[in-house]
N, C-alpha and C positions, 0 to 999 in steps of 0.2 A: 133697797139695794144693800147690799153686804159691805163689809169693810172693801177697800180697793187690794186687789192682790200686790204683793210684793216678790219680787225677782232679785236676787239677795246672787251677785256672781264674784266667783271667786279666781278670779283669771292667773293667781299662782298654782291651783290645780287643774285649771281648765273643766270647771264643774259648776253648778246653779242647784237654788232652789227658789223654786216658786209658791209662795206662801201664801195660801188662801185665806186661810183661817189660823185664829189663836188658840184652839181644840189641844186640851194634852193627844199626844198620837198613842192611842192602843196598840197598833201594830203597822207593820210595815210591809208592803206589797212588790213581788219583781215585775215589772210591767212586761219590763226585754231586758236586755240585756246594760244597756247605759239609761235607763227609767226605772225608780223607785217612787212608790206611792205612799204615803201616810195616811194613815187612815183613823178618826176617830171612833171613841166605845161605840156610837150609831155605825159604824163604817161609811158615816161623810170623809169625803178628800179632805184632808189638813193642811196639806202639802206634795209639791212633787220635786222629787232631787233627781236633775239632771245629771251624770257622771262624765260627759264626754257633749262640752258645748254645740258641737254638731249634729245629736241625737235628735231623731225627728219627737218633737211630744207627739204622742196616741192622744189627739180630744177623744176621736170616735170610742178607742176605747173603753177612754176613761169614764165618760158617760152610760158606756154600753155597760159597764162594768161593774161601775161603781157609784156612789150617790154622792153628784156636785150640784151646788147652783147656779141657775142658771144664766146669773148676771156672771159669776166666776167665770162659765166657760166662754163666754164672749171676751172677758179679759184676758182668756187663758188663748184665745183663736186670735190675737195680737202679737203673741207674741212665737207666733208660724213662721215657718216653719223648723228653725232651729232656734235655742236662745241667741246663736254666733252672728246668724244674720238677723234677727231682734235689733241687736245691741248697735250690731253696723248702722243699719237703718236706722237706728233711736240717737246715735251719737252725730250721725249727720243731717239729721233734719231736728231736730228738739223733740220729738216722741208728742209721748198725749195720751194716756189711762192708768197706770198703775207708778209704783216705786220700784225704781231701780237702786238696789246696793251694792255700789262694787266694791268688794276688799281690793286690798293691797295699794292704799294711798287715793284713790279715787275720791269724789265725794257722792254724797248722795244726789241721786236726781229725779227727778219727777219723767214720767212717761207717757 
């Protein structure tokens, strides 16, 4: 299995990234319009930045698309369908698979 993904939210802009992997990113992909992809020299996901917490993530996509693994996108289908209700649902029950970061005084939590 891979590193545990990391969900890194930053609720003074109302924005997320979801960190796969520790890959420098070669370049960077629009998904839609509030989904941006990272993508390492292999074009594996690196990461995905959310811009607007309600954005639905594309798994299908990003599969169809692009090259994840595929313990990630079981990590990454937890946290369906927006990060907003993720978080809702991870702050009121205690969560359970990845790292949650939230900026702006929060502390770290497990998920």
């Amino acid at each position: 299995m891979t590193r545990p993904v990391e969900l890194h939210i930053d609720q003074n802009v109302g924005a997320a990234y979801i960190q796969i992997n520790d890959n420098p990113v070669a370049r960077t992909v629009e998904v839609s319009e509030d989904v941006l992809v990272d993508l390492d020299a292999m074009d594996m996901v690196v990461g995905v930045e959310i811009l607007s917490l309600t954005a639905e993530i594309p798994i299908g996509q990003l599969v169809r698309d692009h090259h994840i693994q595929s313990d990630a996108v079981s990590q990454l289908q937890k946290v369906r369908p927006s990060v907003a209700s993720f978080f809702a649902a991870f702050t009121s029950s205690g969560g359970s698979a990845a790292n949650v970061v939230v900026a702006s005084g929060a502390q770290t939590q497990p998920c």
